[in-house]
MARDO-452415 format. One line per 8 residues: number of its first residue (from 1); for each residue x, y, z of N, C-alpha, C. Coordinates in steps of 0.05 Angstrom, whole numbers. Each point is the difference from the previous one (the first is absolute). Layout:
N
NUM) X:Y:Z:X:Y:Z:X:Y:Z ~ ...;
% end
This chain:
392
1) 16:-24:0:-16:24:0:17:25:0 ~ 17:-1:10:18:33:8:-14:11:13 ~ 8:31:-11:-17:18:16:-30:14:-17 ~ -17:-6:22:-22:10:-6:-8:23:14 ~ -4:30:-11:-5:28:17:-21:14:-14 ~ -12:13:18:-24:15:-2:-4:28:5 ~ -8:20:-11:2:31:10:-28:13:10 ~ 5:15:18:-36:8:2:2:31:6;
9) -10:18:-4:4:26:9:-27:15:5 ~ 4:24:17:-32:11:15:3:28:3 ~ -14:19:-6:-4:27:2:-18:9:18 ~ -12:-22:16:-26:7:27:11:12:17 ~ 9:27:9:8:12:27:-9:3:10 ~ -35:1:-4:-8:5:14:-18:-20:21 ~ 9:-21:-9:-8:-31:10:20:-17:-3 ~ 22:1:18:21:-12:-6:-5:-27:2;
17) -20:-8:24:-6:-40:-4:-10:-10:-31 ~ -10:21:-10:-14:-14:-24:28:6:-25 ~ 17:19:14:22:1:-21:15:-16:-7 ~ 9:-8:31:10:-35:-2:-7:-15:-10 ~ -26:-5:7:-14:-21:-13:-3:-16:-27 ~ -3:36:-14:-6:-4:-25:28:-1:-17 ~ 25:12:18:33:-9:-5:5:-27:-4 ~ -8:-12:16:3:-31:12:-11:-17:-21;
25) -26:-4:-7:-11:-7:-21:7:-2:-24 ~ -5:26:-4:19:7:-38:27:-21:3 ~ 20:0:20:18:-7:8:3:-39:-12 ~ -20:-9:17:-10:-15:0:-7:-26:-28 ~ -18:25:-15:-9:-9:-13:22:-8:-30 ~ 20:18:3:24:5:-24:5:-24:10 ~ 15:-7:17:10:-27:11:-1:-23:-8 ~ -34:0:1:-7:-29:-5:-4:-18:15;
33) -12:-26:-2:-7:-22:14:19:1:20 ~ -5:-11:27:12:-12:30:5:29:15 ~ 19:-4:17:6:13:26:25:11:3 ~ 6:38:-5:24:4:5:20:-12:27 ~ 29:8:-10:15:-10:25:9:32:20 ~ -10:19:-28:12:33:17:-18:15:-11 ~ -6:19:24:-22:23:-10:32:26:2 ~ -6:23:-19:21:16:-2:-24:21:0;
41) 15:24:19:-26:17:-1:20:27:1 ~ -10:21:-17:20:29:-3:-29:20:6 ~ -4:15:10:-12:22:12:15:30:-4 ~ -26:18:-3:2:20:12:-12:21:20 ~ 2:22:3:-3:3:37:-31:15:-6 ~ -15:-3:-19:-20:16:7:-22:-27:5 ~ 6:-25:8:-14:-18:7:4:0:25 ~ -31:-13:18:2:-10:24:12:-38:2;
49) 35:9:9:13:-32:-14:-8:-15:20 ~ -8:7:22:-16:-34:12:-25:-8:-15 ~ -14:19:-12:-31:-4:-1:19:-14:-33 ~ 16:12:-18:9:-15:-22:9:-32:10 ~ 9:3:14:10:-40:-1:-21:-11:7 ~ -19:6:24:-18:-4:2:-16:-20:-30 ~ -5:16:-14:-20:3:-24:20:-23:-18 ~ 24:0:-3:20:-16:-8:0:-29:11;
57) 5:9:21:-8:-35:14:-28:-7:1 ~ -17:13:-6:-31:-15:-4:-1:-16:-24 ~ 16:2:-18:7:-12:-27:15:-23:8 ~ 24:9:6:28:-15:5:-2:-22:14 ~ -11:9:32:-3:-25:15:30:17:8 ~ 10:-36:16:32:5:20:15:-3:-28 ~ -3:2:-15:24:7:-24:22:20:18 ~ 27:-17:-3:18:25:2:3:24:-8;
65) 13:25:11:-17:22:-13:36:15:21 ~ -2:19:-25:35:20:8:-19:17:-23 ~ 14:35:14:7:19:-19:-11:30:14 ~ -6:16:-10:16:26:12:-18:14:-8 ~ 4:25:2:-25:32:-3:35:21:-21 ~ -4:7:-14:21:10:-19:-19:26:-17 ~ 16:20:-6:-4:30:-12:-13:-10:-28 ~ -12:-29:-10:-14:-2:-22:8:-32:-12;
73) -18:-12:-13:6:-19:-10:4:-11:-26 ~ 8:-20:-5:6:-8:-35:-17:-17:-5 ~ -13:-5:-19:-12:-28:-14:8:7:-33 ~ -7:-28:-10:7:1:-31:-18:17:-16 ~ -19:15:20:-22:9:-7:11:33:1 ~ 21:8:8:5:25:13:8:12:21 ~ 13:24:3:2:3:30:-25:22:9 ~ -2:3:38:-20:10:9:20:7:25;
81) -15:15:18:9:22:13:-24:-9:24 ~ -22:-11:-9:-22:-2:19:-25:-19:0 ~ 35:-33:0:-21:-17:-12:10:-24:26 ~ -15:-21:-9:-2:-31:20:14:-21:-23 ~ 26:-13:5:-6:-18:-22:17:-20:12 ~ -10:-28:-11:10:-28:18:6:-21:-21 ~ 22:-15:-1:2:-18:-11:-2:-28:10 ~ -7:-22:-11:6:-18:16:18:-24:-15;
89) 11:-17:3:19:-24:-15:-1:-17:20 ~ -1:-34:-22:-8:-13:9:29:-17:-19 ~ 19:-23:14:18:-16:-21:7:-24:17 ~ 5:-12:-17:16:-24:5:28:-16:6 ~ 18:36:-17:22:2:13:12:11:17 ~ -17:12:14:8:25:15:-11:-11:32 ~ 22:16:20:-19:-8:29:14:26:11 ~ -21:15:12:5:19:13:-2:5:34;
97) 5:18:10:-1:2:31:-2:24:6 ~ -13:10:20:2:26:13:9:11:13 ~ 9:25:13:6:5:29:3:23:0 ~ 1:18:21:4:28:9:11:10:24 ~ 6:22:0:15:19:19:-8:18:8 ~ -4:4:33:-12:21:5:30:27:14 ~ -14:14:3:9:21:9:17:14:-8 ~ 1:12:-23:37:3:-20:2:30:21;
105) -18:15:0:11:22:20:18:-1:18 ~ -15:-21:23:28:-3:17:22:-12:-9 ~ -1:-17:-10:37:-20:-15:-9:-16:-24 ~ 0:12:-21:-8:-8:-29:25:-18:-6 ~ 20:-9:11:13:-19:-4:-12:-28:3 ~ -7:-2:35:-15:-21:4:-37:-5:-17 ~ -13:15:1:-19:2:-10:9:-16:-33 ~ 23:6:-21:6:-18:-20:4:-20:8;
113) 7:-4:25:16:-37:7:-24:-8:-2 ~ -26:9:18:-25:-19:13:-13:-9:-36 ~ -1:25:-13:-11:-8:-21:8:-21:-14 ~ 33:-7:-2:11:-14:-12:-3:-22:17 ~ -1:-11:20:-1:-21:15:-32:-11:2 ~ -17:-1:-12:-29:1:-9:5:-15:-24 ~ 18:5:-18:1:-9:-23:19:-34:5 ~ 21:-4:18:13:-17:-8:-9:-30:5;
121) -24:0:-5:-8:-34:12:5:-13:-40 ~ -4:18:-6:0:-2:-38:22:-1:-10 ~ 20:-3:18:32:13:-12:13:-38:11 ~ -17:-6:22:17:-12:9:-11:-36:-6 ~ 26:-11:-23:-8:-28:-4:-13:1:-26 ~ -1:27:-18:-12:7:-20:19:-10:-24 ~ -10:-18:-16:12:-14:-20:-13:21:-29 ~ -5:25:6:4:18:-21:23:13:-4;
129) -5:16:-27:27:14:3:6:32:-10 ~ -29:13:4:-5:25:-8:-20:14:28 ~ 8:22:2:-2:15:32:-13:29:2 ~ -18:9:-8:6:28:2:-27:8:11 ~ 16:29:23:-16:7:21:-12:30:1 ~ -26:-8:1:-11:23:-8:-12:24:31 ~ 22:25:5:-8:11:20:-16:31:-9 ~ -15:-5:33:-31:25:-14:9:17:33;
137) 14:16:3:2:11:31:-8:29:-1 ~ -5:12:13:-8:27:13:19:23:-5 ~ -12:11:-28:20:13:-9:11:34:12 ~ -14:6:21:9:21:7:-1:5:38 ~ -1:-26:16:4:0:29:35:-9:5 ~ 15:-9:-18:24:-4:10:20:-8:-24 ~ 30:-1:6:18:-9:-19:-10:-36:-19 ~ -4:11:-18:-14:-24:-13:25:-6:-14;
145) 28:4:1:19:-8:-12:14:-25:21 ~ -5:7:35:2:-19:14:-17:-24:6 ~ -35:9:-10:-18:-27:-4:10:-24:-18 ~ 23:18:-26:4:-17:-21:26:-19:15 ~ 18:10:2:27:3:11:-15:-34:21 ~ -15:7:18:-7:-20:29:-10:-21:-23 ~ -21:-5:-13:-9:-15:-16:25:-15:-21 ~ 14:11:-15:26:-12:-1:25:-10:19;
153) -3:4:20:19:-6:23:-13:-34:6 ~ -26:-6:4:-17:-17:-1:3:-24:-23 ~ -6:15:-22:-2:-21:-26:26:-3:-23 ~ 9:21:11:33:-11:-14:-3:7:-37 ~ 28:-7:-16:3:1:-25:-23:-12:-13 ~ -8:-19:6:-13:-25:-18:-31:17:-13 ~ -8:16:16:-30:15:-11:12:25:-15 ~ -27:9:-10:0:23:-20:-14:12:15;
161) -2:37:0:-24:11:12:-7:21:-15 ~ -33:1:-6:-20:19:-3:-9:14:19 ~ -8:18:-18:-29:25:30:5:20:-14 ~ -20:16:24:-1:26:8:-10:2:16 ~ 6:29:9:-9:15:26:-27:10:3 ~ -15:-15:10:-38:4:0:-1:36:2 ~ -16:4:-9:-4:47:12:-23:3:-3 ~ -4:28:-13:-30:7:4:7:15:-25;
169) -22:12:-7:-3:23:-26:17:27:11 ~ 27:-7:3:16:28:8:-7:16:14 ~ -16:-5:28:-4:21:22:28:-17:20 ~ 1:-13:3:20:-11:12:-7:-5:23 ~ -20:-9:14:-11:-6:31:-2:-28:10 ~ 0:-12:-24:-13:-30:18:-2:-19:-21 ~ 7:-26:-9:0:-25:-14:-10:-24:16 ~ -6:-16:-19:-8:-23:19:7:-30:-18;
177) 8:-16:9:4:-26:-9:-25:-25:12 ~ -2:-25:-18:-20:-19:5:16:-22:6 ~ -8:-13:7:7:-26:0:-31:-20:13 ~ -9:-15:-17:-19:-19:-2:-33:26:7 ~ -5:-5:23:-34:18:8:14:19:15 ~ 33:8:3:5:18:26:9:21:-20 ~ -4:32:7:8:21:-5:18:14:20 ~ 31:-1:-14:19:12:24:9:27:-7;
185) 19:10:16:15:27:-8:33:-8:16 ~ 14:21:-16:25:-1:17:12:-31:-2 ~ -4:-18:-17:13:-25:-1:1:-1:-31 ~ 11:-21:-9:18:-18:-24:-17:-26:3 ~ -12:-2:-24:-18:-36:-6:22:-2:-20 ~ 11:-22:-9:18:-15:-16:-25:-21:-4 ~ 11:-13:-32:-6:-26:-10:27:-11:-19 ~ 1:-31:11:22:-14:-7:-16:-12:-36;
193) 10:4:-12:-3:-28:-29:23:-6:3 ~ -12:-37:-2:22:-21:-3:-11:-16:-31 ~ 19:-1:-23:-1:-17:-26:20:-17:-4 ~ -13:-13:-16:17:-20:-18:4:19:-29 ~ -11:13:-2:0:19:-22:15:28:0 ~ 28:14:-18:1:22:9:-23:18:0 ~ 5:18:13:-20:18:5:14:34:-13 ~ -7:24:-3:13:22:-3:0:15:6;
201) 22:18:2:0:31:18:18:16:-21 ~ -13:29:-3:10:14:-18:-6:20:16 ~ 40:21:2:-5:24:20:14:23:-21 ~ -11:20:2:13:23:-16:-7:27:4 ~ 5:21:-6:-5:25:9:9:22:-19 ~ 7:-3:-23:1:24:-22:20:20:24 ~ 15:5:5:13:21:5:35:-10:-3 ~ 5:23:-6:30:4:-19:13:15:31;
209) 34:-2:4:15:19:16:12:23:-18 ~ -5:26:7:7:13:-9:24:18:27 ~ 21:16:-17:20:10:29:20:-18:9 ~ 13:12:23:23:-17:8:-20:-18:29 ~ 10:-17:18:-7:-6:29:10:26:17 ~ -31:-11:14:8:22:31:-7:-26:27 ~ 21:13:16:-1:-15:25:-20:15:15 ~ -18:-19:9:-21:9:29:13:-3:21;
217) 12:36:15:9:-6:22:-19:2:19 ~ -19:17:-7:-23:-12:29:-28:-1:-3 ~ -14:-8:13:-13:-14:-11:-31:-13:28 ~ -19:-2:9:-6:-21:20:-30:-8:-24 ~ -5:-25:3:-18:-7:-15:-9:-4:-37 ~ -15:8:6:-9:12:-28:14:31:-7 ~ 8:19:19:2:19:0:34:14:-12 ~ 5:7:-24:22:-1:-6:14:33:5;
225) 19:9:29:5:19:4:18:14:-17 ~ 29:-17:-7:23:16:-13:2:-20:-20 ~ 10:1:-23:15:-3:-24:22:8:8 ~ 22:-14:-12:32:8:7:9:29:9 ~ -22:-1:28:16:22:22:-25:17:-4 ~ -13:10:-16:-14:6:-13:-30:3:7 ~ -13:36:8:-25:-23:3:-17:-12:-19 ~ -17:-14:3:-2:-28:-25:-15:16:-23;
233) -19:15:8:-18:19:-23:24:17:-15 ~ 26:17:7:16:15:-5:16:-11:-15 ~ 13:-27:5:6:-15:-15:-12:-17:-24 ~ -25:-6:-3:-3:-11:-23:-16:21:-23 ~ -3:20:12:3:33:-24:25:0:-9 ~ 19:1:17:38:3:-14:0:-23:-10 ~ -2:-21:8:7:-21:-9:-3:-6:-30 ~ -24:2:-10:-16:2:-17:3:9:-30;
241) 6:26:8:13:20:-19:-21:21:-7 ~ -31:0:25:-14:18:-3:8:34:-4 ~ 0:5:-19:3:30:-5:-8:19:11 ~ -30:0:6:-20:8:18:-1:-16:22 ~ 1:13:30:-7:-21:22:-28:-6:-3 ~ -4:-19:16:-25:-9:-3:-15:11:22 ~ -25:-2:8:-13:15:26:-5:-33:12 ~ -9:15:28:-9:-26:13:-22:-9:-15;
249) -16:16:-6:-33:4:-10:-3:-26:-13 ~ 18:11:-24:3:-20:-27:18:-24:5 ~ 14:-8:8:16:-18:13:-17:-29:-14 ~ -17:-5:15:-16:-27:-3:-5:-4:-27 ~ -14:23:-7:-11:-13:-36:33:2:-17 ~ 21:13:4:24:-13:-10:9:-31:3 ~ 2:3:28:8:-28:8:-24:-32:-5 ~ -16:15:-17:-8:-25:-2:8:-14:-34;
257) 12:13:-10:19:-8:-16:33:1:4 ~ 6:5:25:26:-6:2:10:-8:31 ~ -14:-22:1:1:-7:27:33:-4:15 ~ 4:-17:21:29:-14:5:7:-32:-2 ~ 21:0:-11:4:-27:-12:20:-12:27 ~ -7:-22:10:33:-9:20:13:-24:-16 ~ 23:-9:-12:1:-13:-13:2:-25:16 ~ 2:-22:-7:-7:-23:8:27:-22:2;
265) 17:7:-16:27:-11:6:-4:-21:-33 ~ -23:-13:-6:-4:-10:-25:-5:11:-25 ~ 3:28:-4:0:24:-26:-27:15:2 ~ -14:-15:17:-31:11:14:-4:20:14 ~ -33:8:-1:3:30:19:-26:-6:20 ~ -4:-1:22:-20:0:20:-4:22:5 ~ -35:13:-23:-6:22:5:-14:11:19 ~ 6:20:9:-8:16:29:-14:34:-13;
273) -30:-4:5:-17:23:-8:-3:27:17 ~ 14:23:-13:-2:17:23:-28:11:4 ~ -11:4:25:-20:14:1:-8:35:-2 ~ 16:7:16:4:25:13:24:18:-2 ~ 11:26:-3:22:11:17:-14:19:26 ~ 23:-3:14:-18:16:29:22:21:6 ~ -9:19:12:14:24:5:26:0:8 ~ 6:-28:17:32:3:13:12:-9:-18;
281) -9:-8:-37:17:-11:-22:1:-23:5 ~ -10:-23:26:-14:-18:-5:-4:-18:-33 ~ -10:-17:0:-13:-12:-23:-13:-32:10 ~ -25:5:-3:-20:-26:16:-2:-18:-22 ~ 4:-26:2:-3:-24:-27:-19:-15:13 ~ -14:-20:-8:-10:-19:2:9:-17:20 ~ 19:-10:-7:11:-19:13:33:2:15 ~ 14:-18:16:16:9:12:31:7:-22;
289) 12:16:6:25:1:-10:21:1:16 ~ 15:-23:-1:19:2:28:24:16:-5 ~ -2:6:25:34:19:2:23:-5:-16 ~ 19:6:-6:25:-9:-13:-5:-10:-36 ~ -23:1:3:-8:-22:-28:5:17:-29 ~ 8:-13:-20:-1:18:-25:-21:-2:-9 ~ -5:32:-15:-21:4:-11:-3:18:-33 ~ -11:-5:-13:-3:19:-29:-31:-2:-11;
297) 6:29:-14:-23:16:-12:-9:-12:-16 ~ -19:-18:-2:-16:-7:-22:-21:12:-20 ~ 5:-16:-32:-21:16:-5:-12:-12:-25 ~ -34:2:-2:-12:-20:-16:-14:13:-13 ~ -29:-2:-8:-21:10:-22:-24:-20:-3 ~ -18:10:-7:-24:-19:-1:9:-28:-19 ~ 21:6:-21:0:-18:-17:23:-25:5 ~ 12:12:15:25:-20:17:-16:-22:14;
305) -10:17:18:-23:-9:18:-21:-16:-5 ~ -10:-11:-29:-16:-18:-15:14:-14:-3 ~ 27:9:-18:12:-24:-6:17:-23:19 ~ 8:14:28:4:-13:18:-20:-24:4 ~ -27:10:0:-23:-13:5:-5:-25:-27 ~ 12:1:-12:-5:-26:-25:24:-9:8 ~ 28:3:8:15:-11:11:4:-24:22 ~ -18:16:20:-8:-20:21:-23:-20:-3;
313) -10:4:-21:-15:-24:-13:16:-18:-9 ~ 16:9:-13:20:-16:-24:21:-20:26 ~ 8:11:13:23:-10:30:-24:-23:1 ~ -22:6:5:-24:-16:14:-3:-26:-21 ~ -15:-1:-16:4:-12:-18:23:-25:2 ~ 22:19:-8:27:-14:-10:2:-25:21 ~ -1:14:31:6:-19:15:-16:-29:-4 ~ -25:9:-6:-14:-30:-5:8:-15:-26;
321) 24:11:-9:9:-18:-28:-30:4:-6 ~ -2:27:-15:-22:-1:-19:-26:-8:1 ~ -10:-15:17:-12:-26:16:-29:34:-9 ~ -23:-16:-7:-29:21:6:-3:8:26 ~ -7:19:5:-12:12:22:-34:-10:9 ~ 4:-8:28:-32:-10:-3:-11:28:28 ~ 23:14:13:-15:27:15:22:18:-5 ~ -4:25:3:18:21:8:-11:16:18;
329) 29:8:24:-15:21:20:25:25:0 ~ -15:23:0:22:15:-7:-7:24:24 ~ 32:12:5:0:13:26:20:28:-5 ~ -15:20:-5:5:25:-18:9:23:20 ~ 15:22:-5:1:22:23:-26:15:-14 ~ -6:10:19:-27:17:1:15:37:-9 ~ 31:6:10:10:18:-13:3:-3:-32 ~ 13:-31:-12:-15:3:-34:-32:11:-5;
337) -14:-16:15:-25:18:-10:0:27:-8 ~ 6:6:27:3:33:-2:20:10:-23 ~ 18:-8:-8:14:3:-16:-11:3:-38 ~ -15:-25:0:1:-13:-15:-34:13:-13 ~ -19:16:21:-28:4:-11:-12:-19:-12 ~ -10:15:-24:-12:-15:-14:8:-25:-20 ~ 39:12:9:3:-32:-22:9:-25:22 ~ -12:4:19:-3:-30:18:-10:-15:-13;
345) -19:6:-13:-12:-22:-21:18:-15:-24 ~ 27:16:-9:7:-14:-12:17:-27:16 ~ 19:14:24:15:-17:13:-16:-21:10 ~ -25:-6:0:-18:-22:3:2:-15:-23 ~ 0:14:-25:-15:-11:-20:34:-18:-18 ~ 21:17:14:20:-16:0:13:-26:12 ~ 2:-2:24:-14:-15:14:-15:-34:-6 ~ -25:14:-11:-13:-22:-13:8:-12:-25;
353) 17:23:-10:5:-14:-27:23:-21:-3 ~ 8:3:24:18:-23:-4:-2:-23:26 ~ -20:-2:14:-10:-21:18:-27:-8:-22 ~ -10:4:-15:-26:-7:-10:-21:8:0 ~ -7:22:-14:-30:13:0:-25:-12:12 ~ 1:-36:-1:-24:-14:15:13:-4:28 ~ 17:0:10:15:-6:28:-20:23:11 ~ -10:-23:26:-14:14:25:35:13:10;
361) -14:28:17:19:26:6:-7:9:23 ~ 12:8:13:-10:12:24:23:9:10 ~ -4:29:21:21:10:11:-11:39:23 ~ 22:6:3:-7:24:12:20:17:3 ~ -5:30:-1:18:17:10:11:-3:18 ~ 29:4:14:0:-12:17:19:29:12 ~ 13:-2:32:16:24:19:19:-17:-5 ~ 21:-2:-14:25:-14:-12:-12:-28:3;
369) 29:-10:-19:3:-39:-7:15:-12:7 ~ -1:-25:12:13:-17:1:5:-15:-24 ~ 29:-3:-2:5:-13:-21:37:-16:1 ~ 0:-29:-8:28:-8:1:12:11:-38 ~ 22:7:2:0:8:-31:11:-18:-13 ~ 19:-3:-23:12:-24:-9:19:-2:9 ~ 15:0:25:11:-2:11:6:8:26 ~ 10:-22:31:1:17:27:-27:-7:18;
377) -6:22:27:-12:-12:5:-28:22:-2 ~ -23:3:15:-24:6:-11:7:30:18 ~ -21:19:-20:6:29:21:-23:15:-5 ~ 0:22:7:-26:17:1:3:28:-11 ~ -22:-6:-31:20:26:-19:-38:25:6 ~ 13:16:-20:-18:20:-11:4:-3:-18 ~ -22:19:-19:-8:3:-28:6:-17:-22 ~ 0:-31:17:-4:-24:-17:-20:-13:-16;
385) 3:-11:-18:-23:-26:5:5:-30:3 ~ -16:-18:11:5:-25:-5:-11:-17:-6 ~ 10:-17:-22:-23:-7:-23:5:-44:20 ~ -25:-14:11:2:-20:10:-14:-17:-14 ~ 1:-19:-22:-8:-26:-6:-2:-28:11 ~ -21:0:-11:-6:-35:4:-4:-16:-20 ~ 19:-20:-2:-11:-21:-35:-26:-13:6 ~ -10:-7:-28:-19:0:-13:-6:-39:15;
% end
């Protein structure tokens, strides 16, 4: 049989049980005869998400059930900003497992271990030989680079990892993750796939280094104070070769084409999205940038940025030796959106064109990705995407 997957999607906000419901179904019905082994569920925040699983499990039953509340979702059908959509897959080669992490606020290190330690009853005595782990954590209560970091400390070389960071439609207050009928916050749900079949991961990000490296001499968090001595806003105007300084004002809508690259030691760049400059010359990113670390000015375009996106199809793909696609789940930065407007639709429609125009699809904006790249071990980028297959 392989894999058998189903898509369902819902625009009821204002009845979120019946949104599920009617998610679940459509879902359902693509599928086909018997009983999924995973319910996959992507949300966004203008639903009531208990009353949605709710409405989901009235369908489902105890179907396993993982997935997240995210700034908008994907189907083969399109993207939305203010929709319900659930997949489900059902195979013969595949065996999956669950587990999660609570509390990344206080120590998002351990909170990756618990998740990862949920998963290993599947790891262990497993006469498969394809691994890859799909994490959904709380993209804006704590270092989600240490949820990844704890979760690989756990599961070692042998897996691959997917995700993203669950959010909301860019107010930035509150996300929530599922796992089976429970709605959490502030934790990491992981799911393990175990095959006899490869499986695929395609990671990429359209952005080019432009400039020399600058050393981050200080730095706490996310929060990047100096550039080589430098404070960090002052420095990447000089740096740059801006002619005109830039204002704080404008700052953001620049930087969202020329984010910071840290290189990776493998010719790679782990991109880091700035948010903000702040008055003390400050510069606020996404995600953490550690002290000492090198860093450079990147810089892309909507069309880089597509083509990245048929790329990580193509990585995806390849890995399955070619092999059909019988699902794809794809896990996008929500800053491409913004980037990208109206031609989000193409980087979808690229995408599909090389997983299969009939391939059930599903996916979501996400507050950064997890992703292992083609090489090393798994880390937690910005303004990625990641393109995840399953054979046919």
């Amino acid at each position: 049989m392989g894999i058998a997957a189903g898509v369902g999607e819902s625009k009821l906000k204002n009845e979120s049980f019946k949104a599920g419901k009617e998610a679940a179904e459509e879902a359902l019905s693509q599928m086909g005869p018997g009983s999924p082994d995973l319910v996959l569920v992507f949300s966004t925040e203008g639903f009531d998400q208990h009353e949605l699983l709710r409405g989901i499990r009235s369908v489902t039953g105890k179907i396993p059930l993982i997935g997240c509340c995210g700034a908008g979702v994907i189907t083969e059908q399109g993207l939305s900003t203010d929709s319900i959509a659930v997949m489900v897959l059902k195979s013969d080669t595949l065996s999956i497992s669950r587990g999660i992490g609570r509390n990344i606020s206080s120590d998002a290190m351990r909170a990756g271990e618990e998740s990862a330690e949920g998963l290993l009853d599947k790891l262990k005595g497993s006469k498969r030989s394809y691994y890859v782990v799909m994490m959904l954590p709380d993209g804006l209560t704590g270092n989600v680079s240490d949820v990844v970091e704890g979760a690989y400390r756990v599961l070692g070389a042998g897996c691959r990892f997917v995700g993203g960071g669950a959010g909301d439609n860019l107010k930035f207050i509150k996300t929530y993750q599922f796992l089976d009928g429970q709605v959490y916050q502030d934790a990491v749900v992981s799911a393990l796939f175990v095959s006899n079949e490869p499986m695929g991961v395609g990671v990429r990000h359209g952005w080019t280094p432009v400039g020399k490296p600058m050393i981050v001499t200080k730095a706490r968090g996310n929060v990047v104070m100096e550039l080589d001595g430098k404070p960090a806003f002052e420095a990447y105007c000089e740096h740059f070769g801006i002619e005109e300084r830039l204002s704080i004002e404008n700052f953001s809508r620049f930087a969202m084409e020329h984010p910071l690259g840290m290189p990776d030691g493998r010719g790679e760049y782990i991109i880091r999205d700035p948010l903000q400059a702040l008055e003390d010359g400050s510069i606020v990113c996404v995600a953490e940038v550690p002290e000492n670390s090198v860093v450079r000015i990147m810089r892309g375009d909507k069309e880089s940025v597509i083509s990245a996106a048929r790329r990580a199809a193509e990585d995806a793909m390849n890995m399955m030796a070619r092999r059909e696609a019988g699902a794809a789940i794809v896990f996008d930065c929500v800053s491409r959106l913004q980037l990208l407007g109206d031609k989000a639709k193409d980087e979808l429609q690229a995408i599909r064109d090389v997983v299969g125009k009939d391939v059930p699809l599903i996916g979501f904006f996400t507050f950064g990705e997890v992703a292992t790249g083609r090489t090393g071990p798994p880390a937690f980028c910005n303004k990625t995407v990641v393109v995840f297959t399953l054979p046919r």
